[in-house]
C-alpha positions, 0 to 999 in steps of 0.5 A: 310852131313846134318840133320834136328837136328843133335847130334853132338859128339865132341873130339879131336881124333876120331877112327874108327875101334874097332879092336886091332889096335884102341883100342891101338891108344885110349888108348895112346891118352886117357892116355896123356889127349886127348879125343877121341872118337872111333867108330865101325860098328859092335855090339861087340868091338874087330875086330878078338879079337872074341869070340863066345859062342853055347848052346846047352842045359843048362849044355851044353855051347861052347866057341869059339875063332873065330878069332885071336887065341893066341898072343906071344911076340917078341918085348919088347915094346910089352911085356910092354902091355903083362906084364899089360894083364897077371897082371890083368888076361885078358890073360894066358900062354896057352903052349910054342909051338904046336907039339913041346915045344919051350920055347916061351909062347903062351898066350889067353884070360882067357875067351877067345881073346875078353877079351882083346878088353874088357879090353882095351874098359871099360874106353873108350868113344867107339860108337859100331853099327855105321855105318859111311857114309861119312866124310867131312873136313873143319878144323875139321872132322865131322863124318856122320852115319846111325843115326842121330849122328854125330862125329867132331874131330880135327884129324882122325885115320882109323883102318880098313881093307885098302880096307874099308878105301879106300871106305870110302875116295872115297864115302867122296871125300877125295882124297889121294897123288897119290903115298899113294893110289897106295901103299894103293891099292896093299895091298890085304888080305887072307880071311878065313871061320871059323867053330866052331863046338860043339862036343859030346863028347872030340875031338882027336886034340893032347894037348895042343889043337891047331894044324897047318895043311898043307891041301887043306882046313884046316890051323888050328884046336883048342880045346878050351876045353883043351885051358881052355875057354869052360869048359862046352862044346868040342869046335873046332874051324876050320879055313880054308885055303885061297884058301878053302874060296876064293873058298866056299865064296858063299856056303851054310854053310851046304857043308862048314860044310860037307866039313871041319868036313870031312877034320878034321874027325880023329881029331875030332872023334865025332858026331857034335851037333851044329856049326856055321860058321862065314866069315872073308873077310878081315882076314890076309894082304898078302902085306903090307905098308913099315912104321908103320903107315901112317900119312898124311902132307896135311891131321890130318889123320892117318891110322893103321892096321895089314897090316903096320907092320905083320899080328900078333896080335903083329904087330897091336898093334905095329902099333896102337903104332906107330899111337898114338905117331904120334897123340900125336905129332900132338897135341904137347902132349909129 
């Protein structure tokens, strides 16, 4: 990895992945005075924590949670993080069930999921739109992309999707303990098609606007009108089922369209006025790593992700937990 006049970015810790799991690993490591830097590929901070808006005229704008769509609280240590969120109003109770009141509140963004991963990022040193290429260590990382920059740390934390992560070890030559990378290798994910849909008119989906579905090609439908995140516009969210996507990965979005506004006709009961459709390849874990996190002995390298502890939202900040505490001790930070 070389460049003629390379900008080098030094830290103690650097992060890749921006999803929930690296923002919580950077927050821990920059709350005990680490400096870290993270980095994501994509433009918006917040992997699933995805929010996306349609206009269609200007009085007329849908939000759309096109990702992770609510979070609820099973552990405590997690709720320390749910208590911080609601007190600075990033989140709000949307209902204490679906179908049925369970008494267990289910939260969302106040504007939306990604106004956590926005919560979590505004004091960070976070590098959005960067592509990484490889990596090398010698004592330190040091981080190669797209552009000229380049990242060096003392310690790695990889948050993206295992296979991703795999990849990138493979195209940089770093080779993991073989029994590591043979448990690594046999997690493997769902993905899901996403269709958000602007309606003209208020959809059917039964209050307080989210609902399980057991058919061939939907899982879920959400109304984010009456979740409180798009006032402006009757916006439906329609997440396809694993094997509706698996097989329409490939297809033109308009048959995706056609096929899912069908499949949930009687919930929608309205003309559809714009939609995008939007494709996670790496959307829920179907097996997982036995630990909380995976920190190497022969490597500073840490890996972190929703598929060390469960798919949940709470189970990757429980893993990001885990995976800061860990740095921290490599540090000596207590």
């Amino acid at each position: 990895m070389s460049s003629s006049n390379p900008q080098i970015i030094n830290s103690d810790c650097i992060v890749i992945g921006g999803n929930i799991t690296g923002l919580i690993i950077a927050t821990i490591l920059q709350r005990r005075g680490i400096k870290v830097t993270l980095l994501d590929q994509c433009r918006d901070i917040g992997g699933r924590l995805a929010t996306r808006r349609i206009s269609q005229e200007k009085s007329i704008e849908g939000v759309f949670d096109s990702g992770i769509q609510y979070l609820s609280v099973k552990n405590p240590q997690f709720q320390v993080w749910v208590d911080d969120w609601l007190k600075h109003k990033v989140i709000k109770e949307w209902c204490q069930g679906f179908g049925e009141v369970d008494g267990k509140p289910r939260y969302c963004g106040i504007n939306g999921m990604s106004e956590i991963a926005k919560y979590l990022a505004k004091n960070l040193d976070v590098h959005t739109s960067t592509k990484i290429i490889e990596f090398s260590y010698e004592k330190k990382w040091l981080i190669g992309t797209q552009s000229e920059r380049q990242y060096q740390g003392d310690m790695l934390a990889m948050t993206s999707p295992i296979p991703e992560s795999l990849s990138l070890l493979d195209a940089s030559f770093i080779p993991l303990p073989l029994e590591i990378r043979f448990s690594l290798e046999q997690i493997e994910y769902d993905s899901c098609i996403v269709v958000l849909a602007l309606l003209e008119k208020p959809s059917n989906i039964p209050a307080p606007g989210g609902i399980s579905l057991e058919d061939d090609s939907l899982v879920w439908l959400a109304d984010n009108h009456q979740k409180g995140i798009s006032p402006d516009g009757y916006a439906i969210t329609l997440l396809a089922t694993p094997k509706f996507s698996d097989y329409y990965w490939d297809s033109d979005d308009v048959e995706i369209v056609y096929k899912l506004v069908t499949a949930a006709a009687d919930y929608l009961d309205s003309p559809v006025i714009k939609y995008q459709v939007h494709r996670w390849r790496y959307s829920s874990p179907k097996t997982f790593y036995n630990e909380s996190c995976l920190g190497l002995l022969e490597l500073p390298l840490v890996m972190a992700g929703d598929a060390f502890v469960d798919p949940t939202l709470e189970g990757s900040v429980m893993s990001g937990m885990a995976a800061g505490e860990l740095i921290c001790q490599r540090f000596r930070v207590y």
